[in-house]
N, C-alpha and C positions, 0 to 999 in steps of 0.2 A: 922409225922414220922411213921405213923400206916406201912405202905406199907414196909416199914423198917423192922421192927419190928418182919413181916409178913414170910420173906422168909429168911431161914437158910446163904445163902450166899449171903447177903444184907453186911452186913462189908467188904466181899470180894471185890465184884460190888466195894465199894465206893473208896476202896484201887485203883483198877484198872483205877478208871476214876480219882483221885485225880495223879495218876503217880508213885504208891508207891508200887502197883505189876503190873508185864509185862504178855498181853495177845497179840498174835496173832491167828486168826484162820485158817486153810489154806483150801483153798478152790479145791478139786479135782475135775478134769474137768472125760468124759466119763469112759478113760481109767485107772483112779486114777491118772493120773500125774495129779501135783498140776498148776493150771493156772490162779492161785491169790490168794489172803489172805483178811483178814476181819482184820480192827486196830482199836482198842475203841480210838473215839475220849476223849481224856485226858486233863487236865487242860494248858499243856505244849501247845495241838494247838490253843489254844486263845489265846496265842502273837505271833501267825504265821498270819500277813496280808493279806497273801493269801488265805488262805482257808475259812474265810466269804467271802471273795469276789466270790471267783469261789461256794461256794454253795449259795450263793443268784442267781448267776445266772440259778443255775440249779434249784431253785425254783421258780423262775419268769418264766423260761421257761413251767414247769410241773403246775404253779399255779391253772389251770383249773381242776387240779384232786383233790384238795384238799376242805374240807371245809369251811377254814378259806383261801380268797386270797387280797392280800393285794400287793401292791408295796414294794417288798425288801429292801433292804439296807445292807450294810456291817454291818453297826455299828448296826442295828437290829438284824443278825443274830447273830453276836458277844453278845448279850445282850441274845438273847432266848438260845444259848449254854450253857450261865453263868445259866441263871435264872431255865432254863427248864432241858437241856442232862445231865448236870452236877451235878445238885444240886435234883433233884429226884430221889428217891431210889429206884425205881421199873422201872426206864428208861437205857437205855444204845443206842448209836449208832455208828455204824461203818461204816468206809471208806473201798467203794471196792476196790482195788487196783490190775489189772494186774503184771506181770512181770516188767512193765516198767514204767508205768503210773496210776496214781488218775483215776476213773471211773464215782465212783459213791460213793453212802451211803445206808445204810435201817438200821434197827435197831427195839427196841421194847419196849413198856411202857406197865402201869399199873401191873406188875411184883406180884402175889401170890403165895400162896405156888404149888395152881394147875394149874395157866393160866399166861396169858401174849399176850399183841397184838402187833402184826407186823406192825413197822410203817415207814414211811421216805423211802420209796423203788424208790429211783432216781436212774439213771442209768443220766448220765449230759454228761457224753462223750463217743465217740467209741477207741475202741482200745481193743485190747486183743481176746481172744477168743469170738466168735460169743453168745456165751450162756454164756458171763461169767455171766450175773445178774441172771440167771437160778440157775446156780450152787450155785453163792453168797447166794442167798435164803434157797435151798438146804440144803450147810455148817450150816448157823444157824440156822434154824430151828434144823437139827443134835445134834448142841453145846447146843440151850438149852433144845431140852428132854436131853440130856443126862448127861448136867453139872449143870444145874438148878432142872433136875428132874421131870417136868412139867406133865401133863396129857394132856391138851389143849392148842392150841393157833388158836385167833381169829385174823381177818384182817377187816378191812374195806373197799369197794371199791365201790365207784361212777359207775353207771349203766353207765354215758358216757366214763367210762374207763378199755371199753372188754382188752384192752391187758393186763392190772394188771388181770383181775379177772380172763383170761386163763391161766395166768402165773401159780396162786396161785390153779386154778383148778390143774394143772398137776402136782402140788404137793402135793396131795390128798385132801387140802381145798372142802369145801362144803357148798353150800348158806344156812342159816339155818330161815335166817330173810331178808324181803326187809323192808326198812322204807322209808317212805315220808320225801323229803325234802323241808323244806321252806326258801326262799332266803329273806335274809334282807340287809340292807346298812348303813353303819354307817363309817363317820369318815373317807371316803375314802377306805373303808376295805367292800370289800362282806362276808357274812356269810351266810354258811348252817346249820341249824338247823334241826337235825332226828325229827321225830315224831312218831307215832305209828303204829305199822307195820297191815298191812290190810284196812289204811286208804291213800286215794289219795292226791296226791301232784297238789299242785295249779301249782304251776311252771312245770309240769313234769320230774321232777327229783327225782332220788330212791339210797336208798344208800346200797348196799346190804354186810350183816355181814356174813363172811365166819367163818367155824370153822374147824379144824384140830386134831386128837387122834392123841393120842401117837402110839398107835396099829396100826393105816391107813396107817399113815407117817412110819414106821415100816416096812409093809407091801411091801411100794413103794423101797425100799432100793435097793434090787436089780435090778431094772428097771432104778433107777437113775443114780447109779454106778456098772453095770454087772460084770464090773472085781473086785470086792469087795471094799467094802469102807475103804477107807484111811481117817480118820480123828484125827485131832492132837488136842489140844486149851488149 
């Protein structure tokens, strides 16, 4: 419960993903219109059947970006939601959702009083605005300097996966560290394990850790949203 303990609106967080306070974020597209929203996955979607099913598919599909890849299941995701999104207190994740349609999800762990990293950034289906996982990113990054407070937030991304690490460039991220990764097997389940950064990877694999100010992200506001930012949450 350290991580708890740790950030001022950790009671909140818990309120929120337990169903007990309401959060939406909205997500504005160029012009400020809004062209989706961010919904903290809540205790309430683990007795909805559908949505482990439709996100294991979107992680079976994206597995290859990931450290940890493993064959899905409903009832696994349904269990990691219980065990992991829900029940950590420095974790939070959200469904992107168009005007009309489910998307995607991204969200963010390890949660302190200064940092926090970007995690879960699926995009599973098309629909909606062409940039809507742009802007999605955007909105929260936004929500947590401004509602959590934050100084920094880091990302992780696999060297085999430029279009996360362009995305997260152009939202002023910055490579700070590459580390070597080493592949192991177990149990039917691949895993990537970092190493230490300056040292070579047997497999040829690099996992490079992006970092993000509050001041940089700041900076890009304008450029993001020119006709001024509209944000709600």
């Amino acid at each position: 419960m350290a991580e708890e303990a740790a950030h001022p609106r950790a009671g909140w967080i818990k309120a929120v993903k337990s169903g007990r306070e309401a959060l939406s974020i909205d997500v504005p597209g160029p012009g400020g219109e809004i062209i989706g929203f961010l919904e903290p996955v809540t205790a309430a979607h683990i007795a909805d059947p559908e949505l482990p099913a439709r996100m294991t598919r979107w992680r079976n599909a994206a597995q290859r970006f990931f450290l940890t890849r493993f064959p899905g299941s409903p009832e696994r995701t349904r269990a990691w939601l219980e065990s992991s999104v829900l029940s950590e207190p420095g974790r939070m994740l959200f469904l992107v959702r168009s005007p009309k349609k489910l998307v995607g999800q991204c969200g963010f762990i390890g949660l302190n009083r200064e940092s926090a990293e970007l995690d879960n950034l699926i995009r599973g289906e098309m629909g909606g605005h062409p940039r809507l996982m742009y802007y999605a990113e955007a909105a929260l990054l936004s929500w947590i300097f401004e509602s959590l407070d934050l100084s920094t937030i880091s990302a992780g991304v696999l060297s085999e996966n430029p279009m996360a690490g362009d995305l997260h460039a152009s939202l002023g991220f910055r490579v700070c560290e590459v580390l070597p990764l080493s592949r192991s097997e177990e149990d039917g389940a691949c895993r990537l394990t970092p190493g230490r950064a300056g040292e070579p990877s047997a497999d040829g694999l690099y996992y490079n850790v992006m970092m993000l100010t509050r001041e940089r992200f700041t900076a890009l506001l304008e450029e993001i949203w020119p006709n001024g930012r509209k944000f709600s949450g």
